[in-house]
C-alpha positions, 0 to 999 in steps of 0.5 A: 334154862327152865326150873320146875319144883313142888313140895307134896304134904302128907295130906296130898295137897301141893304146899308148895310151888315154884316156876322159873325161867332164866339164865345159867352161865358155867365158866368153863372151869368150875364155877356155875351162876343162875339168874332167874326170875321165878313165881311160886304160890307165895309170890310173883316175879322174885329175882334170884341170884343162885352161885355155886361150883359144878363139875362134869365128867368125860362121859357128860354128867357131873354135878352142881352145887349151889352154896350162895344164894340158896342150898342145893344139889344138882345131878348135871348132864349135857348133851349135843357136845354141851350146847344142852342140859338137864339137870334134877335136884332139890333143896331144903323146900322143893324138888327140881328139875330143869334143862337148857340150851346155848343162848343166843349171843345178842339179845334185844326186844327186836329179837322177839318179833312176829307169832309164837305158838305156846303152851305150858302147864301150872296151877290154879291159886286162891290166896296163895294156896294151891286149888288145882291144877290147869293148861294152857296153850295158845298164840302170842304176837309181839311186834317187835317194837314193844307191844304184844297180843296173847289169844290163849286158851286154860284148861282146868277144872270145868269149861276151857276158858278162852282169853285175851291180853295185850299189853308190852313187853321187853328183852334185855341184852343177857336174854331175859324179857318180861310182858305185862298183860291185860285182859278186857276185864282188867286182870293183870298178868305178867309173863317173864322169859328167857329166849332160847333160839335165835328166831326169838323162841323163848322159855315163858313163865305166866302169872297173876293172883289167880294162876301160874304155869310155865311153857315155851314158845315157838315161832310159827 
């Protein structure tokens, strides 16, 4: 699954950002978990564990309600006989939406082999505030052994600027995997994922002190 949310203050600036990838399991009955993996302009990489009850009708929309873990609502629709969702809510700081798909039923760092196009859009971040907005796009190649390779391009404010990471990766048997990234100038970044196809296409968030945007890639 995919999650988006952001807070708008009075004064027309973003107080407050989220981005995150992961999984959401319903058990067929009523009862619903996300296990995601998410950035915000506060902090990177945060582990969440959101559970609740959902439920859905004939004509394919319901609802979720998330008790534990976080308060929230969600409006629930699914599609193509329920191996798809979209789902749009919020809680007591952000706004959501989101959708997802069927995961693939293995799932290991081998799965995610050869070039994916990708691209995302996100935010610009100076000492954990929000300055502006960018878009980013580009190619990542990962060997499937463990190491990958980032050419991107981040479109913001100014010139487009062109970059290059290499760094590891990983992918763990419920689908979620992470990258840690370098740049020749040493900049860090870290990329958390969930695959979503079975030739490795994967929803992607990116982050580092500096920016953060969520995208998906596609195999080439």
């Amino acid at each position: 699954m995919v999650l988006d949310g952001r807070d708008l203050a009075s004064t027309d600036t973003f107080t407050l950002v989220y981005q995150g990838v992961g999984t959401a399991t319903f058990d067929g009955q009523n009862k619903v978990t996300f296990s995601l993996a998410a950035n915000t302009n506060q902090a990177l990489a945060i582990s969440q564990t959101l559970s609740g009850f959902y439920t859905l009708q004939a004509n394919c929309a319901g609802s979720v309600t998330i008790s534990t873990g976080d308060t929230a609502t969600f409006v629930l629709e699914t599609y193509n006989r329920g191996s798809n969702f979209l789902i749009t809510g919020q809680d007591g700081a952000y706004v959501f939406t989101g959708s997802g798909n069927v995961a693939p039923s293995n799932c290991a760092t081998g799965i995610v082999s050869g070039t994916y196009s990708f691209n995302g859009s996100g935010f610009a971040l100076t000492s954990g505030a929000v300055t502006g907005v960018n878009d980013v796009s580009g190619l990542m190649t990962f060997d499937g052994k463990g190491a990958a390779t980032v050419k991107w391009y981040v479109a913001a404010a100014g010139p487009t600027a062109v970059d290059t990471l290499s760094g590891t990766y990983n992918v763990t048997s419920s689908c979620s995997g992470s990258a840690k990234l370098t740049n020749s100038a040493g900049a860090a970044y870290t990329f958390i994922f969930t695959v979503l196809a079975s030739d490795g296409g994967f929803a992607v968030s990116g982050a580092n002190a500096l920016l953060m945007f969520n995208g998906n890639g596609r195999h080439l």
